[in-house]
Backbone as XML, in Angstrom:
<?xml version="1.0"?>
<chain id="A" units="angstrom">
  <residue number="1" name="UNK">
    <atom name="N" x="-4.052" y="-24.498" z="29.519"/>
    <atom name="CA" x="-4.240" y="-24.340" z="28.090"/>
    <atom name="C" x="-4.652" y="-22.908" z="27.788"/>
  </residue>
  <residue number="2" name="UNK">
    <atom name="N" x="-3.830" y="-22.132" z="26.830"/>
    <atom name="CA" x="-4.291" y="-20.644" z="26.323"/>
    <atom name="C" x="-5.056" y="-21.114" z="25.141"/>
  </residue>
  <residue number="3" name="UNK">
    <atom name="N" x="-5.836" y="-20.003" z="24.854"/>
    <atom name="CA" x="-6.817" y="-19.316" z="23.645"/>
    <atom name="C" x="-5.900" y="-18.518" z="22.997"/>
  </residue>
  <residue number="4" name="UNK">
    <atom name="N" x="-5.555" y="-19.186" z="21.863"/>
    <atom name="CA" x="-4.500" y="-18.825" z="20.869"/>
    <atom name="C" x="-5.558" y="-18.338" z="19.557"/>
  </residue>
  <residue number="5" name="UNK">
    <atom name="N" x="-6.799" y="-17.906" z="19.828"/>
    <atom name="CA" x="-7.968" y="-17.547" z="18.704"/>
    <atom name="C" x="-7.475" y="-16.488" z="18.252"/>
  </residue>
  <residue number="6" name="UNK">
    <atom name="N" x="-7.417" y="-15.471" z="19.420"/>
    <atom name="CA" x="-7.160" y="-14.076" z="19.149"/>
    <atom name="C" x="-6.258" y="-13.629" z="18.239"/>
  </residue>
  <residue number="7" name="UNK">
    <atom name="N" x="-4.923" y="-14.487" z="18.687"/>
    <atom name="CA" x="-3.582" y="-14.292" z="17.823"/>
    <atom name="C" x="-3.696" y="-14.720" z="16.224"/>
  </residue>
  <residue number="8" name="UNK">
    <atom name="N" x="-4.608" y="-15.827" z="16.256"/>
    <atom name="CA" x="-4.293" y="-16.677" z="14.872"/>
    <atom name="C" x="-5.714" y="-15.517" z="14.210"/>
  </residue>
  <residue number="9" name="UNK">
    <atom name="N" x="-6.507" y="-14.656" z="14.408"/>
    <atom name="CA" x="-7.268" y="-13.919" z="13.815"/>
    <atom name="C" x="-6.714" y="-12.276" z="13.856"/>
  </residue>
  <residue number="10" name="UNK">
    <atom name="N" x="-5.916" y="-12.021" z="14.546"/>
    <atom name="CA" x="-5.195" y="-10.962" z="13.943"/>
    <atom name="C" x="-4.069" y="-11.325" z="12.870"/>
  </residue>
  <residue number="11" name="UNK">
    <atom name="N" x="-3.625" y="-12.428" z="12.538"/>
    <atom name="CA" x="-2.966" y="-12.517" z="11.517"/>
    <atom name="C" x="-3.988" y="-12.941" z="10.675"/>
  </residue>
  <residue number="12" name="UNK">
    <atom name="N" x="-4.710" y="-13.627" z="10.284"/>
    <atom name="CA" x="-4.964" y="-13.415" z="9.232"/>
    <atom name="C" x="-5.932" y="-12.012" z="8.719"/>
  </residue>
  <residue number="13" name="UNK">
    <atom name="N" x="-6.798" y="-11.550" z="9.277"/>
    <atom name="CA" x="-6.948" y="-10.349" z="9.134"/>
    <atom name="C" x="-5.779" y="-9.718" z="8.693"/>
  </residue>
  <residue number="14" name="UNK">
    <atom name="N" x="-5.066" y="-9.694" z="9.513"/>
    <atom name="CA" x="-3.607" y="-8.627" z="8.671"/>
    <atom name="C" x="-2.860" y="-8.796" z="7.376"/>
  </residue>
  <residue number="15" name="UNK">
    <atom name="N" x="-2.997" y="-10.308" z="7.325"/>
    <atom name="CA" x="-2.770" y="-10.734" z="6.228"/>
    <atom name="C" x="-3.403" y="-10.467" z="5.243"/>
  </residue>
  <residue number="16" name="UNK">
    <atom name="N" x="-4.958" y="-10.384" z="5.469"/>
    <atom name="CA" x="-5.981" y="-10.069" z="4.367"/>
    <atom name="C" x="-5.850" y="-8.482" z="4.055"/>
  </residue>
  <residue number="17" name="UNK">
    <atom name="N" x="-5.593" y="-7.594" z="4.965"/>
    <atom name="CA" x="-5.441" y="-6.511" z="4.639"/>
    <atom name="C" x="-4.187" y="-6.078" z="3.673"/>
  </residue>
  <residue number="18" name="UNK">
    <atom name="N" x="-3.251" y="-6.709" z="4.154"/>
    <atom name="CA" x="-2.554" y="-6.410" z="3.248"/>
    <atom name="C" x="-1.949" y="-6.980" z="1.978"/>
  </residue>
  <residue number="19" name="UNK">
    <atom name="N" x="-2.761" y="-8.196" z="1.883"/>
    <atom name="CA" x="-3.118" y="-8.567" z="0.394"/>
    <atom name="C" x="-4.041" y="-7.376" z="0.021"/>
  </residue>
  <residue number="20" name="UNK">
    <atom name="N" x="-5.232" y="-7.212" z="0.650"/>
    <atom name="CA" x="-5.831" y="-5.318" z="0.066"/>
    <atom name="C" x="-5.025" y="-4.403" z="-0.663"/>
  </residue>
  <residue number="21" name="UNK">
    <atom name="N" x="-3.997" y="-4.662" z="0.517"/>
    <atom name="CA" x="-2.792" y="-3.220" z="0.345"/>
    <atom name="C" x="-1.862" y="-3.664" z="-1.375"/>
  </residue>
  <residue number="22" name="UNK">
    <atom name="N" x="-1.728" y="-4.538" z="-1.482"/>
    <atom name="CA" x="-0.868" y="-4.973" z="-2.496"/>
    <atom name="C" x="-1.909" y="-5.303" z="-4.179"/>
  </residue>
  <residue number="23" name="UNK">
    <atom name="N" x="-2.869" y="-5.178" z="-3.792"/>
    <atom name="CA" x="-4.047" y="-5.255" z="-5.089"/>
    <atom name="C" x="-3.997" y="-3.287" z="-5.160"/>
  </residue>
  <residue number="24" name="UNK">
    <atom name="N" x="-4.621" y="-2.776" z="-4.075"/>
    <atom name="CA" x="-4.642" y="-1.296" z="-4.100"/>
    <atom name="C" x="-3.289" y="-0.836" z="-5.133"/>
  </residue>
  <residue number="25" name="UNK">
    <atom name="N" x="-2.456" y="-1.033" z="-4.517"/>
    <atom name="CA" x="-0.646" y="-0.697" z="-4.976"/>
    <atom name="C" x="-0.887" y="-1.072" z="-6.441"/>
  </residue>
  <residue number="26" name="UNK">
    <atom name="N" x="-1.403" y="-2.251" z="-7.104"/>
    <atom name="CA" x="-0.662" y="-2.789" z="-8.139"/>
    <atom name="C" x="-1.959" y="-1.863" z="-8.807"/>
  </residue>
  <residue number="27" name="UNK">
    <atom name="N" x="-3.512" y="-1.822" z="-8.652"/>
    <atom name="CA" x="-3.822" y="-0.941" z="-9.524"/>
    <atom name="C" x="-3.586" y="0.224" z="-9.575"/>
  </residue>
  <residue number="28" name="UNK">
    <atom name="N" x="-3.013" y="0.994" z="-8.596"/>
    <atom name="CA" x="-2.515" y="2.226" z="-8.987"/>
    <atom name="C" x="-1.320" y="2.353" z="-9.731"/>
  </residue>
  <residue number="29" name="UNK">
    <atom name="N" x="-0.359" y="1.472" z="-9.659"/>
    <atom name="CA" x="0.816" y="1.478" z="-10.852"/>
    <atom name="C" x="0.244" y="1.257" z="-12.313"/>
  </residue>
  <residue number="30" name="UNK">
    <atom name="N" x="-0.885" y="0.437" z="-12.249"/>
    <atom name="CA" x="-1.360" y="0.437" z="-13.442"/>
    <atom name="C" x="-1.821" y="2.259" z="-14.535"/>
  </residue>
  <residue number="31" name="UNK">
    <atom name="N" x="-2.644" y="2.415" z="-13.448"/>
    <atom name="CA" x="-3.113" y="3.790" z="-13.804"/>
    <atom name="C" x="-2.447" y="4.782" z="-14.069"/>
  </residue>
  <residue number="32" name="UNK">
    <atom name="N" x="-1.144" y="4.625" z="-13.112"/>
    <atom name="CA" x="0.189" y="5.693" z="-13.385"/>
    <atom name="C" x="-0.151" y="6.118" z="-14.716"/>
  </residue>
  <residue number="33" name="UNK">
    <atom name="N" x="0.256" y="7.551" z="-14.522"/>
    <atom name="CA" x="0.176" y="8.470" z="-15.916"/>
    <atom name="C" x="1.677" y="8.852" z="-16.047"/>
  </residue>
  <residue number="34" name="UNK">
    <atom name="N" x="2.745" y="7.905" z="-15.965"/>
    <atom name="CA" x="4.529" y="8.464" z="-16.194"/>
    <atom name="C" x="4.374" y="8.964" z="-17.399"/>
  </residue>
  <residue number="35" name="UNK">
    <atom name="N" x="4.996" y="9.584" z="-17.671"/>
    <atom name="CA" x="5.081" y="9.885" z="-19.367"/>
    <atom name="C" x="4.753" y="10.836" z="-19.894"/>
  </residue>
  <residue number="36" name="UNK">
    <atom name="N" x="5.247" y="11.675" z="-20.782"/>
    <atom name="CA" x="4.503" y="13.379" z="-21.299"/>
    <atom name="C" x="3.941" y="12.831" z="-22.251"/>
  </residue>
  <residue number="37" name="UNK">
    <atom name="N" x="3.536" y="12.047" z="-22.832"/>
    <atom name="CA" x="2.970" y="11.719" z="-24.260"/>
    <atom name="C" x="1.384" y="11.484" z="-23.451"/>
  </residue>
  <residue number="38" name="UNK">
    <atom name="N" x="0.511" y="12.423" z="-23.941"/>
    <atom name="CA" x="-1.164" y="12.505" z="-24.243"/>
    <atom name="C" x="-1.527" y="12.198" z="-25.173"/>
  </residue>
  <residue number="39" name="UNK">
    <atom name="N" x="-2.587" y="11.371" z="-25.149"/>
    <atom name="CA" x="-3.574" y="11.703" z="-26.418"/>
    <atom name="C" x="-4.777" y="12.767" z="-26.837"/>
  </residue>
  <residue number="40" name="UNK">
    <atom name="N" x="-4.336" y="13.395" z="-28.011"/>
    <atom name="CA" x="-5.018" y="14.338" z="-28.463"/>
    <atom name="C" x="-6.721" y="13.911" z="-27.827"/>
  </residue>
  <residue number="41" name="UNK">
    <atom name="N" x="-7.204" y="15.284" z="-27.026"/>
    <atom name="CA" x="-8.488" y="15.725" z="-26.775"/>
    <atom name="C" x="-8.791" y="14.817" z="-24.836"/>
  </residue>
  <residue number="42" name="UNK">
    <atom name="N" x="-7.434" y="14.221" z="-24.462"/>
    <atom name="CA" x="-7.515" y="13.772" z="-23.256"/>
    <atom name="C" x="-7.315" y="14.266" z="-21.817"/>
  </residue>
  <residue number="43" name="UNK">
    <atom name="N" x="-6.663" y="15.427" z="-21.999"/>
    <atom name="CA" x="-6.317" y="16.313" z="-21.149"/>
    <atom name="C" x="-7.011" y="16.457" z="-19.623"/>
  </residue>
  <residue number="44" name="UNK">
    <atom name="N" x="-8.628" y="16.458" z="-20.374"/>
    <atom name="CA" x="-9.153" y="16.955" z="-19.020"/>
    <atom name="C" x="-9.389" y="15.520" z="-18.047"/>
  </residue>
  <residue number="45" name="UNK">
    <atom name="N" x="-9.025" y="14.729" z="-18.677"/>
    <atom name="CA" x="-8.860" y="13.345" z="-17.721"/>
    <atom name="C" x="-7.697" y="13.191" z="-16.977"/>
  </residue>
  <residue number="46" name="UNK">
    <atom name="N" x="-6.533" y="13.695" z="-17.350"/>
    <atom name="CA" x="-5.447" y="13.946" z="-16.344"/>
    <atom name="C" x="-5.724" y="14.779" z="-14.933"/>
  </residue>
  <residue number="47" name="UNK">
    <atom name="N" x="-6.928" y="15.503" z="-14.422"/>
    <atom name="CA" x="-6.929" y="15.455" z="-13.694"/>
    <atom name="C" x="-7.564" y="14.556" z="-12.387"/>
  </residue>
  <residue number="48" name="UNK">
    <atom name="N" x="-8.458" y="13.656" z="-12.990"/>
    <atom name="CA" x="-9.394" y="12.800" z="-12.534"/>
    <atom name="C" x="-8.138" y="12.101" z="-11.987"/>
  </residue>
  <residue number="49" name="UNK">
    <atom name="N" x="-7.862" y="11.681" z="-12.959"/>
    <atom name="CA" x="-6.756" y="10.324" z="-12.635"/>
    <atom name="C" x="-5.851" y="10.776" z="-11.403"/>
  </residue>
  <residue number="50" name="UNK">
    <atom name="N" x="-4.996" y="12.110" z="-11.591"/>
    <atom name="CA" x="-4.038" y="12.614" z="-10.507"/>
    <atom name="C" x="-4.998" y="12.277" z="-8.906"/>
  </residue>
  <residue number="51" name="UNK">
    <atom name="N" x="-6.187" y="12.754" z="-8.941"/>
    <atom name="CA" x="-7.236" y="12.440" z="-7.717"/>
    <atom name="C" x="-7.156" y="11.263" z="-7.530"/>
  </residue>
  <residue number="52" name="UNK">
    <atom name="N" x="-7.019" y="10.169" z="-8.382"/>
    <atom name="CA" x="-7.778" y="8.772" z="-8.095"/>
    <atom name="C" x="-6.127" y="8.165" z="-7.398"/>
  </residue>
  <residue number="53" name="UNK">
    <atom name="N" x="-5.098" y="8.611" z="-8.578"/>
    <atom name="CA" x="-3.782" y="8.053" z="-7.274"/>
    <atom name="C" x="-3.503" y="8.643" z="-6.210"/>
  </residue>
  <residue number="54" name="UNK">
    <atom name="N" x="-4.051" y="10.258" z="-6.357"/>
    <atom name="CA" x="-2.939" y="10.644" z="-4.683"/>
    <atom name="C" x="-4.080" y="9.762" z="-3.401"/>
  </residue>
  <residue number="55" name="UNK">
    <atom name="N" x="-5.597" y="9.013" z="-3.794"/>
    <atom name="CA" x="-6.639" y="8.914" z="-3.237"/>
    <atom name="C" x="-6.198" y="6.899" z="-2.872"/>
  </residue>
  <residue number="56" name="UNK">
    <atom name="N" x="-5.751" y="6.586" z="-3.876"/>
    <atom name="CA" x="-4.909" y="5.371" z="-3.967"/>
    <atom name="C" x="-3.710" y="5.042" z="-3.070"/>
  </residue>
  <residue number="57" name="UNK">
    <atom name="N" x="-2.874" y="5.943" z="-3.487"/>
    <atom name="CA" x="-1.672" y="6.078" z="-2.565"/>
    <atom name="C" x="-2.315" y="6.406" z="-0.670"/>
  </residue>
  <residue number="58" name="UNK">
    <atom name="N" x="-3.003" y="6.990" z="-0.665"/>
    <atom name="CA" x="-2.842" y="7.441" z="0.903"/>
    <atom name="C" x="-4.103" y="6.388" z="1.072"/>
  </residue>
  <residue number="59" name="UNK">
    <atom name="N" x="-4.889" y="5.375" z="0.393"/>
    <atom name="CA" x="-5.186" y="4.051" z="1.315"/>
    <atom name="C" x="-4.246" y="3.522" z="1.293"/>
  </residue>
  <residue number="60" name="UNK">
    <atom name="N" x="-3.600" y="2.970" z="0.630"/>
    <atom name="CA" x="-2.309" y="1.900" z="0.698"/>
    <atom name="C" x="-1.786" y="1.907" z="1.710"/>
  </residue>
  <residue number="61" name="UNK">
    <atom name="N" x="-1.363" y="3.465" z="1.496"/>
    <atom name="CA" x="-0.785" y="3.652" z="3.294"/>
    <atom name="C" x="-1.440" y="3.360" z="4.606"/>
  </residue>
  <residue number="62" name="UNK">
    <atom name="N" x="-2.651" y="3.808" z="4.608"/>
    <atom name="CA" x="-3.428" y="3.422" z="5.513"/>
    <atom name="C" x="-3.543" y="1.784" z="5.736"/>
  </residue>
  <residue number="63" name="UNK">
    <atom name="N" x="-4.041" y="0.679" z="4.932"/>
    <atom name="CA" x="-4.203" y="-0.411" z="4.851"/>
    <atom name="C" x="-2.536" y="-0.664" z="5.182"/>
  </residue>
  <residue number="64" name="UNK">
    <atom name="N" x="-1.401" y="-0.444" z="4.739"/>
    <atom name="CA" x="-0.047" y="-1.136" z="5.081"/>
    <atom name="C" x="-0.024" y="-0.869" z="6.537"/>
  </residue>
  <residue number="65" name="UNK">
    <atom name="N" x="-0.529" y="0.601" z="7.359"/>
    <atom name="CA" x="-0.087" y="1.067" z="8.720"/>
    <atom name="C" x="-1.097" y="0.106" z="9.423"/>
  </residue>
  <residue number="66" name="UNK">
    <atom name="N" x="-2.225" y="-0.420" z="9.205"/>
    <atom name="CA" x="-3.308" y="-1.389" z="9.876"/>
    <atom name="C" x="-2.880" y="-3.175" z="9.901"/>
  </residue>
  <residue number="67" name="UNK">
    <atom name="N" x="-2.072" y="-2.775" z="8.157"/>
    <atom name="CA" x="-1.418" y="-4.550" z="8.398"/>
    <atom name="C" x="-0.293" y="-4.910" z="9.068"/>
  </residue>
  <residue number="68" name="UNK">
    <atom name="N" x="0.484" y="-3.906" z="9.267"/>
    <atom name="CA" x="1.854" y="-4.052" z="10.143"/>
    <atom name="C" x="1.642" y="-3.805" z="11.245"/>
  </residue>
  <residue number="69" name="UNK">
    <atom name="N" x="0.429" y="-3.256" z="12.029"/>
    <atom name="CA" x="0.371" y="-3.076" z="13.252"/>
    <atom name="C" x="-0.607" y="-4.655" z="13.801"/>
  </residue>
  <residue number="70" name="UNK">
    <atom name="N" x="-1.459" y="-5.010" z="12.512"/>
    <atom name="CA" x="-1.831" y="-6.360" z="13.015"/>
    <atom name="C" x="-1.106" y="-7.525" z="12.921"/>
  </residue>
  <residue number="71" name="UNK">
    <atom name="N" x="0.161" y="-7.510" z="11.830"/>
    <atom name="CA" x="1.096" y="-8.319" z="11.748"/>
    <atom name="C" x="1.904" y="-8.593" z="13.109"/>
  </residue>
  <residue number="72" name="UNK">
    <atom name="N" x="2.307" y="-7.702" z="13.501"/>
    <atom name="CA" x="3.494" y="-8.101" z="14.515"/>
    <atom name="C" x="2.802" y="-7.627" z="16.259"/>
  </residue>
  <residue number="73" name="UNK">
    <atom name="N" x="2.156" y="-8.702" z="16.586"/>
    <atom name="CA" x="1.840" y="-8.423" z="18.244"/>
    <atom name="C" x="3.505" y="-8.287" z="18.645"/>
  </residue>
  <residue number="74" name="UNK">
    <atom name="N" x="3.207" y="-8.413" z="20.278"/>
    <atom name="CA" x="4.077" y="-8.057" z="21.306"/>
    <atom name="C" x="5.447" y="-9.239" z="21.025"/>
  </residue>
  <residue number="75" name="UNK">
    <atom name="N" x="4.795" y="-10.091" z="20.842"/>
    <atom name="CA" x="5.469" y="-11.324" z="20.969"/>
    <atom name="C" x="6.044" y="-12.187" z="19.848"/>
  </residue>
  <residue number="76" name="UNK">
    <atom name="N" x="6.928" y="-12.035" z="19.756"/>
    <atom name="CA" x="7.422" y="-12.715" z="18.022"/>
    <atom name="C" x="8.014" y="-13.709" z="18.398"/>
  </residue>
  <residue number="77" name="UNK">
    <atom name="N" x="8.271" y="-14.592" z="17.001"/>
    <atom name="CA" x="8.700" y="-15.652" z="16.937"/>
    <atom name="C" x="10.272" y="-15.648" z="16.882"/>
  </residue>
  <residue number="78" name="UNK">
    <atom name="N" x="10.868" y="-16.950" z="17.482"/>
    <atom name="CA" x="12.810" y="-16.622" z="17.927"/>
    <atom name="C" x="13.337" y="-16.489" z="16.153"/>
  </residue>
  <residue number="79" name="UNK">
    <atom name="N" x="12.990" y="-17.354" z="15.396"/>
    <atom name="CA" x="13.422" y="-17.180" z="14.069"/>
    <atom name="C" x="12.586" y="-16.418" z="13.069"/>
  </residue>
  <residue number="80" name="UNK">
    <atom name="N" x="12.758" y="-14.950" z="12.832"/>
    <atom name="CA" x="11.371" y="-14.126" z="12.240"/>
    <atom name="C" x="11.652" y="-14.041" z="10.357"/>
  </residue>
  <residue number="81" name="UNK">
    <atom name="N" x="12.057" y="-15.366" z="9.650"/>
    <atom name="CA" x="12.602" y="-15.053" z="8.385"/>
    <atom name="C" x="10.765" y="-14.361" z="7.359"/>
  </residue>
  <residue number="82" name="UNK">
    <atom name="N" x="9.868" y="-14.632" z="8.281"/>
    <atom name="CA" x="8.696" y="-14.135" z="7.345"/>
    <atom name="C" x="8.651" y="-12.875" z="7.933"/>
  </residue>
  <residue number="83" name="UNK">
    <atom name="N" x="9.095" y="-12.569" z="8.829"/>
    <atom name="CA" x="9.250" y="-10.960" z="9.046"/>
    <atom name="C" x="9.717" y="-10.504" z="8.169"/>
  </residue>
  <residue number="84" name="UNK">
    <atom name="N" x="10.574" y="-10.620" z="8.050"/>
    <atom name="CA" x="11.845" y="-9.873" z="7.219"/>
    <atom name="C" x="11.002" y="-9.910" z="5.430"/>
  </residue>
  <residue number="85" name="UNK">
    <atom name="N" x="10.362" y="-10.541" z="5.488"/>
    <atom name="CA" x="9.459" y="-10.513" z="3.996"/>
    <atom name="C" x="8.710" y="-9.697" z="4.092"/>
  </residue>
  <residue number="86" name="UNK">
    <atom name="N" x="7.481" y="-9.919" z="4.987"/>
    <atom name="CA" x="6.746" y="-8.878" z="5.644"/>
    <atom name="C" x="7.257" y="-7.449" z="5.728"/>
  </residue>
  <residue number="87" name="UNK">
    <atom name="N" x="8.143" y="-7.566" z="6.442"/>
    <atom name="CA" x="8.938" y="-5.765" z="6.309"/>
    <atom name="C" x="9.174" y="-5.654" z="5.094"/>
  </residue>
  <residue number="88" name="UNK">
    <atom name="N" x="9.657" y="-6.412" z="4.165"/>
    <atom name="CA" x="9.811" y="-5.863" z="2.694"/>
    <atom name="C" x="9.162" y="-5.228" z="1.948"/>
  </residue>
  <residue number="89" name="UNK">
    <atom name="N" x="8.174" y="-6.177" z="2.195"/>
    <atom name="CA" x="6.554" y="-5.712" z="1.444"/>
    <atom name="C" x="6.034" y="-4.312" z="1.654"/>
  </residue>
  <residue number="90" name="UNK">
    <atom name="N" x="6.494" y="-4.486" z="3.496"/>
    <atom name="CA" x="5.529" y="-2.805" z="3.794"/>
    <atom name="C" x="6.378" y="-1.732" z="3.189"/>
  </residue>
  <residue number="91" name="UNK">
    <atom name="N" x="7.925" y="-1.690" z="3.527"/>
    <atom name="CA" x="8.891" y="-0.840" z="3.142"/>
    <atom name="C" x="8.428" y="-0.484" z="1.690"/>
  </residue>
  <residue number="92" name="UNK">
    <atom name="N" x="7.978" y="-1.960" z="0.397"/>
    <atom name="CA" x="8.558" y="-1.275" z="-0.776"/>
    <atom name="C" x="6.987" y="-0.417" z="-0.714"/>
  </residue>
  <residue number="93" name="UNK">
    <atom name="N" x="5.875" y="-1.253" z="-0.465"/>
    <atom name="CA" x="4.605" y="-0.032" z="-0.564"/>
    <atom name="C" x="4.597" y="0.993" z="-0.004"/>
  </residue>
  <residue number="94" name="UNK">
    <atom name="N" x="5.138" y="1.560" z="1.263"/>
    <atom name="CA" x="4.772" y="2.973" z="1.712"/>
    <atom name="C" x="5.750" y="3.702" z="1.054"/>
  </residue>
  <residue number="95" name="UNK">
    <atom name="N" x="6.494" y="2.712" z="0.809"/>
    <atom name="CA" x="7.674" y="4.079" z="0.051"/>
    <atom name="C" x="7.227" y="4.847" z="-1.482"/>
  </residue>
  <residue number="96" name="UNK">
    <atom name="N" x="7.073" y="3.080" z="-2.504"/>
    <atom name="CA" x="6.548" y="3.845" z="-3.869"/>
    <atom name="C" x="5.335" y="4.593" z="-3.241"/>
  </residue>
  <residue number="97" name="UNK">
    <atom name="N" x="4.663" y="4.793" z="-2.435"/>
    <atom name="CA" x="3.156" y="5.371" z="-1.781"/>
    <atom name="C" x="3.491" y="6.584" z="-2.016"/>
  </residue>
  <residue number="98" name="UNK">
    <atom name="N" x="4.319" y="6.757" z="-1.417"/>
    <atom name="CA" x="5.018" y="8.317" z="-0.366"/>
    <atom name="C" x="5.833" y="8.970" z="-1.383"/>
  </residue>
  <residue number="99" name="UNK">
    <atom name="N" x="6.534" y="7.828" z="-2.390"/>
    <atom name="CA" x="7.091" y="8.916" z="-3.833"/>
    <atom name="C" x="5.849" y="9.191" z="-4.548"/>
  </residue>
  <residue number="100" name="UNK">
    <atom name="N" x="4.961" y="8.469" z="-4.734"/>
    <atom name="CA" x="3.573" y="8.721" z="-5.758"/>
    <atom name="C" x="3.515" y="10.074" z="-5.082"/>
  </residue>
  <residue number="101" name="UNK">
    <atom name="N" x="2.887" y="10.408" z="-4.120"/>
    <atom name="CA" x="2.269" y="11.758" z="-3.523"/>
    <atom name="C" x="3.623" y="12.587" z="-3.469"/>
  </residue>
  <residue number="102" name="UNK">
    <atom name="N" x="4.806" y="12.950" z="-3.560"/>
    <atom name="CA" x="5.590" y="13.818" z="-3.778"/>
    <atom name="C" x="5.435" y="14.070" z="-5.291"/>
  </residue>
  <residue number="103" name="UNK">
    <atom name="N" x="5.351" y="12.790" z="-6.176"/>
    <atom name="CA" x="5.027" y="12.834" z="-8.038"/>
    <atom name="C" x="4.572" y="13.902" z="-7.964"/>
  </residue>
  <residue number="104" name="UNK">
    <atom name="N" x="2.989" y="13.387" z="-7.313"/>
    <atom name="CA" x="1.957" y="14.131" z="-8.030"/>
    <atom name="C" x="1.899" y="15.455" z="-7.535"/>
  </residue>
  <residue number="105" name="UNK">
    <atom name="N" x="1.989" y="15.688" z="-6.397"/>
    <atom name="CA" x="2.359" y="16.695" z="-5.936"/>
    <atom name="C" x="3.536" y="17.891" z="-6.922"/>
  </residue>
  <residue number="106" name="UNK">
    <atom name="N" x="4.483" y="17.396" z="-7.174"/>
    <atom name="CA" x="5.135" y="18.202" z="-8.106"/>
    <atom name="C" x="4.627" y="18.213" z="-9.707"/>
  </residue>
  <residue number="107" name="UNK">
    <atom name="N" x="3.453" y="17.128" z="-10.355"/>
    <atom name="CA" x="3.070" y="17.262" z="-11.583"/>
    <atom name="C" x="1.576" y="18.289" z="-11.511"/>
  </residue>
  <residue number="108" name="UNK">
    <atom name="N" x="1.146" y="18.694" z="-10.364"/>
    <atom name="CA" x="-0.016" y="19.248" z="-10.480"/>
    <atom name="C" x="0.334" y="20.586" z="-9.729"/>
  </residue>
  <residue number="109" name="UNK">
    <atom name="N" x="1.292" y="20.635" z="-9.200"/>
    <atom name="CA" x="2.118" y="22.170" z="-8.343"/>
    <atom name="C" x="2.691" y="22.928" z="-9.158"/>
  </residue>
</chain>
């Protein structure tokens, strides 16, 4: 008989993290500043905010690179259709991540 503890607590840990990762993600889309339209006398808050996503974006990343490395041990399953979800998830967050920090990067450069 194996001790299957280990395995069934790196997934959910990973899982929990990257439910993290996907709360992180969705409030920073919230905050997104797209758009040239300001409101008069707000200005100097556009830079706070630019800090708080590029600061947003590079946990996300961090938390997605900790949940995909706790997601998938050595050993996978013969039919992986929650993989393939799983990879979705990470793909679409590091990517909008990784365009956020090129954004901002070109709105504050």
């Amino acid at each position: 008989m194996r001790n299957r503890g280990f395995g069934r607590v790196r997934m959910f840990v990973g899982g929990f993290l990257l439910l993290a990762a996907i709360i992180n993600w969705t409030m920073t889309l919230m905050m997104s500043p797209h758009g040239s339209s300001v409101a008069p006398g707000t200005e100097h808050v556009r830079e706070t905010v630019v800090i708080f996503l590029r600061n947003s974006a590079i946990g996300t990343l961090v938390l997605s690179a900790i949940a995909g490395w706790l997601l998938f041990p050595i050993r996978r399953p013969r039919w992986p259709a929650s993989d393939y979800a799983i990879i979705a998830v990470l793909v679409l967050l590091v990517g909008s991540s990784i365009y956020q920090l090129i954004w901002l990067r070109s709105l504050t450069g």
